[in-house]
C-alpha distance (Angstrom), angle and dihedral (degrees) to the residues before:
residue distance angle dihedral
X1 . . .
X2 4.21 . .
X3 3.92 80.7 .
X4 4.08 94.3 61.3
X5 4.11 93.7 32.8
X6 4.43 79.3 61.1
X7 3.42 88.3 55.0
X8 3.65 109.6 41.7
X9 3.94 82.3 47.2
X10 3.88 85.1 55.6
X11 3.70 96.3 45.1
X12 3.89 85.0 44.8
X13 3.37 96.6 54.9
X14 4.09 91.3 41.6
X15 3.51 85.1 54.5
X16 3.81 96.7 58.4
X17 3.47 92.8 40.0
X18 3.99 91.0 63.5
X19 3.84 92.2 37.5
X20 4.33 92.3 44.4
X21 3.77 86.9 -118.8
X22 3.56 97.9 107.2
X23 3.93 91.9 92.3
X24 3.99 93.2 55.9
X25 3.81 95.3 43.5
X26 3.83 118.1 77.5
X27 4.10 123.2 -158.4
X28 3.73 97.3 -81.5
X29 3.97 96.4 58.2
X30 3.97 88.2 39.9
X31 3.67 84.2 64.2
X32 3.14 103.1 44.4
X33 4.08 95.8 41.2
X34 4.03 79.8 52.1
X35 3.55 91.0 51.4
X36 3.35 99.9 47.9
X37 3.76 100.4 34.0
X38 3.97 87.1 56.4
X39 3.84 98.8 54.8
X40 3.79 87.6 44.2
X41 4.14 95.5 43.9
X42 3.67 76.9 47.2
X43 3.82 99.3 49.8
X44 3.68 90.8 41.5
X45 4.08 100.7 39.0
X46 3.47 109.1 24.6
X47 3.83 132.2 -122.6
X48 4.18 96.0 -63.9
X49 3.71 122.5 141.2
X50 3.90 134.4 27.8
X51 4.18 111.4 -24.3
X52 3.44 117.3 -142.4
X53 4.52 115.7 -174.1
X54 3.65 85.9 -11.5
X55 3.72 91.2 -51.7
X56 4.29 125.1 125.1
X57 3.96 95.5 -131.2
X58 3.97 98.0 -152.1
X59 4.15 95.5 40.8
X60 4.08 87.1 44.9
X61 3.66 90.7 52.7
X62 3.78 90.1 42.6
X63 4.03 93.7 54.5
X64 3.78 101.4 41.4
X65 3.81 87.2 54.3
X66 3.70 90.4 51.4
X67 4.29 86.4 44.9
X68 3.57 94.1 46.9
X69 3.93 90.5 41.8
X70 4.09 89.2 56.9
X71 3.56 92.9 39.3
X72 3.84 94.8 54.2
X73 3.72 89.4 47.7
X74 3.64 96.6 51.8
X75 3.63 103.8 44.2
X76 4.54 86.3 28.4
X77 3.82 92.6 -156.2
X78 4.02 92.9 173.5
X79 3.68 110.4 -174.3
């Protein structure tokens, strides 16, 4: 469980990294956005590539930079 909250936070804060929202997010939306954006990378992409706590790195990575993407564009916090 503390094991796949790590990595969401991780793939969270990748995700806002690539999308320059990593400055605006803090640690508790990284790991949610990582959450989320993994089981919908995963839903959308499959389970391909190295797994990490259950999670497919590359598809995780890809769906919480779509989430954050559509989240920043709904709400459009630009900082």
């Amino acid at each position: 469980m503390i094991w796949s909250l790590i990595v969401g936070g991780v793939i969270g804060a990748v995700a806002g990294a690539i999308t320059s929202k990593g400055a605006s997010m803090g640690i508790i939306a990284n790991v949610v956005a990582g959450l989320i954006g993994a089981w919908l990378g995963q839903a959308l992409f499959g389970t391909w590539g190295p797994a990490l706590a259950g999670m497919a790195i590359v598809p995780s990575i890809i769906g919480a930079v779509i989430l954050v993407a559509v989240v920043s564009f709904l709400f459009g916090r630009n900082r």
